[in-house]
C-alpha positions as CSV (number, residue, x, y, z in Angstrom):
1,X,60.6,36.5,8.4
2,X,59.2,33.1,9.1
3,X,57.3,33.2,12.1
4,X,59.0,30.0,13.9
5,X,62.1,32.0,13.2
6,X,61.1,34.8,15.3
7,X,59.4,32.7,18.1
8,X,63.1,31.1,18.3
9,X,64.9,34.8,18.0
10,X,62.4,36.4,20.7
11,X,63.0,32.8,23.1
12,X,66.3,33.0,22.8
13,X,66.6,37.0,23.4
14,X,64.6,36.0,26.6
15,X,66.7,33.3,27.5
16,X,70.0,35.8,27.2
17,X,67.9,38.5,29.5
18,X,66.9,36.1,32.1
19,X,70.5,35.3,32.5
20,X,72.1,38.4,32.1
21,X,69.4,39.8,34.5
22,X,69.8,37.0,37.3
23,X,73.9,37.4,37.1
24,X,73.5,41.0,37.5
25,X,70.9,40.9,40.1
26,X,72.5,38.1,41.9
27,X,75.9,39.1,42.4
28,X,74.7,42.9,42.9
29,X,72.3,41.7,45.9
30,X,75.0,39.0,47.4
31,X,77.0,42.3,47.7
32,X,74.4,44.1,49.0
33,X,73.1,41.8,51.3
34,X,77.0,41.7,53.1
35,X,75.7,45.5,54.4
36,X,72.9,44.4,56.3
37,X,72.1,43.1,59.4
38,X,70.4,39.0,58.9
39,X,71.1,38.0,62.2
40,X,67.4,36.7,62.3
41,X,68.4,34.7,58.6
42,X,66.4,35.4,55.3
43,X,69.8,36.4,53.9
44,X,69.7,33.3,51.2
45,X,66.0,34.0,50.7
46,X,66.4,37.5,50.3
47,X,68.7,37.1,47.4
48,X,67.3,34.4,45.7
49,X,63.9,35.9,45.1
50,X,65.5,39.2,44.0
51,X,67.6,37.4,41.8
52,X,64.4,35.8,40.2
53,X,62.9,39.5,39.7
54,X,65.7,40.0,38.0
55,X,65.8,37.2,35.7
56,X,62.0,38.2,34.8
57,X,62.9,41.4,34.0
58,X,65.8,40.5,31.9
59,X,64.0,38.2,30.3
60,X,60.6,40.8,29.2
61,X,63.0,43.7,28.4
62,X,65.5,41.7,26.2
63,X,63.3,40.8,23.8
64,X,60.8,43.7,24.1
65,X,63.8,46.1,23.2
66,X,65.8,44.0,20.8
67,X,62.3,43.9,18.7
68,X,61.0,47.7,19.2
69,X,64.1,49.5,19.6
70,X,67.4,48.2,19.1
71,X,66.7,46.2,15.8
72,X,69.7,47.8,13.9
73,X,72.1,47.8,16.8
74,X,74.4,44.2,16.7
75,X,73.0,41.7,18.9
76,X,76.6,41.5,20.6
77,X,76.9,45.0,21.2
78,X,73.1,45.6,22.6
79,X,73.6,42.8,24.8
80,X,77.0,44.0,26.4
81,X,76.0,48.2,26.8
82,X,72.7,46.8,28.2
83,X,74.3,44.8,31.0
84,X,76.7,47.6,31.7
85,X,74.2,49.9,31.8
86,X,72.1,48.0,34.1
87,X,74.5,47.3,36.7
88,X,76.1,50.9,36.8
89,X,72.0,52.1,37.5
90,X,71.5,49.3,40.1
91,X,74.5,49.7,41.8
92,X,73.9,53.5,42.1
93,X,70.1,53.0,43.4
94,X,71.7,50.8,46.0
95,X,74.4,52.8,46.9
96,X,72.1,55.6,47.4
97,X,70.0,53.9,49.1
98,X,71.9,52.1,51.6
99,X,74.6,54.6,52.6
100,X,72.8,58.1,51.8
101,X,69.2,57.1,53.0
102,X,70.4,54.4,55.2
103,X,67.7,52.5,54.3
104,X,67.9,48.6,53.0
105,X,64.6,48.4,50.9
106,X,65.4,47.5,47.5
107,X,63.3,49.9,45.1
108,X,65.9,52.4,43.9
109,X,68.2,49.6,43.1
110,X,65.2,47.9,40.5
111,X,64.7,52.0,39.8
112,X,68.5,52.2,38.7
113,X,68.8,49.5,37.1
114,X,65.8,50.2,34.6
115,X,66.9,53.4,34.2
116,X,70.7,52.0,33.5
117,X,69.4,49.4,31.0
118,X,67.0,52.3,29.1
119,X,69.6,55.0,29.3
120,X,71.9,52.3,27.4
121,X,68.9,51.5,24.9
122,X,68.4,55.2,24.0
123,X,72.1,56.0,23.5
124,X,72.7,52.9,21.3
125,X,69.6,53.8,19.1
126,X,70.5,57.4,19.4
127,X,74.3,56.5,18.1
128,X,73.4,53.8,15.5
129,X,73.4,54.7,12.0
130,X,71.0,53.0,10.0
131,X,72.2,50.2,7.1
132,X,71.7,50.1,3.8
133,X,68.1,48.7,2.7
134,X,69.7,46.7,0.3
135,X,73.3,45.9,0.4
136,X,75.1,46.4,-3.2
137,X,73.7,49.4,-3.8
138,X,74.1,53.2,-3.6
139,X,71.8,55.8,-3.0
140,X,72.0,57.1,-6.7
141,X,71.0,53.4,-7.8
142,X,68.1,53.0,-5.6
143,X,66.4,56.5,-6.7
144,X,67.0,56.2,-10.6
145,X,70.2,58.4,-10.5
């Protein structure tokens, strides 16, 4: 592979996380952020920064994974089980935090969601069966058979 074509693959992967990442943190912390008390403000603030995090995260692991892990699973397909993934871990880390510790610090929700989005890596590499080395031709073919 030509290496501009990768540095335009790996940008655009990173591109796709950083959105992905900031739409999933952003509308999981506006959510969030309805359960607590900002009488004093910071509300706006509060979200906006965690919503960055977010899109830096999405933007690291997307390509990271897609490169090292998921290179046989469809972009498509990585892309959507990812984000659910993601969202189901965050929203559990908050939940848990917020209504079973009845705290409102953030770090089980980042916790979740990285485990969400690996959990989702692992079982799509786990589940994906590997394709043909070269298309066109069978097994027999390729070892003299």
């Amino acid at each position: 592979m030509r290496l501009g074509r990768a540095v335009a693959i790996t940008a655009s992967l990173s591109l796709v996380g950083a959105v992905i990442g900031a739409a999933v943190g952003g509308v999981l912390l506006s959510a969030w952020s309805l359960t607590v008390d900002f009488s004093r403000g910071g509300r706006a603030g509060t979200v906006a920064v965690a919503t960055l995090f977010s899109a830096l995260l999405g933007a690291i692991l997307a390509p990271t994974t897609a490169w090292l892990f998921l290179r046989r699973v469809q972009l498509g397909r990585a892309i959507a089980h990812t984000t659910i993934g993601t969202a189901f871990g965050a929203t559990v880390g908050l939940l848990i935090e917020r209504f079973v510790l009845d705290r409102t610090m953030l770090q089980l929700a980042v916790v979740g969601a990285v485990i969400g989005y690996f959990a989702a890596a692992v079982r799509l590499r786990l589940t994906t069966r590997p394709s043909s080395a070269r298309p066109g031709v069978s097994s027999t073919d390729a070892h003299g058979g």
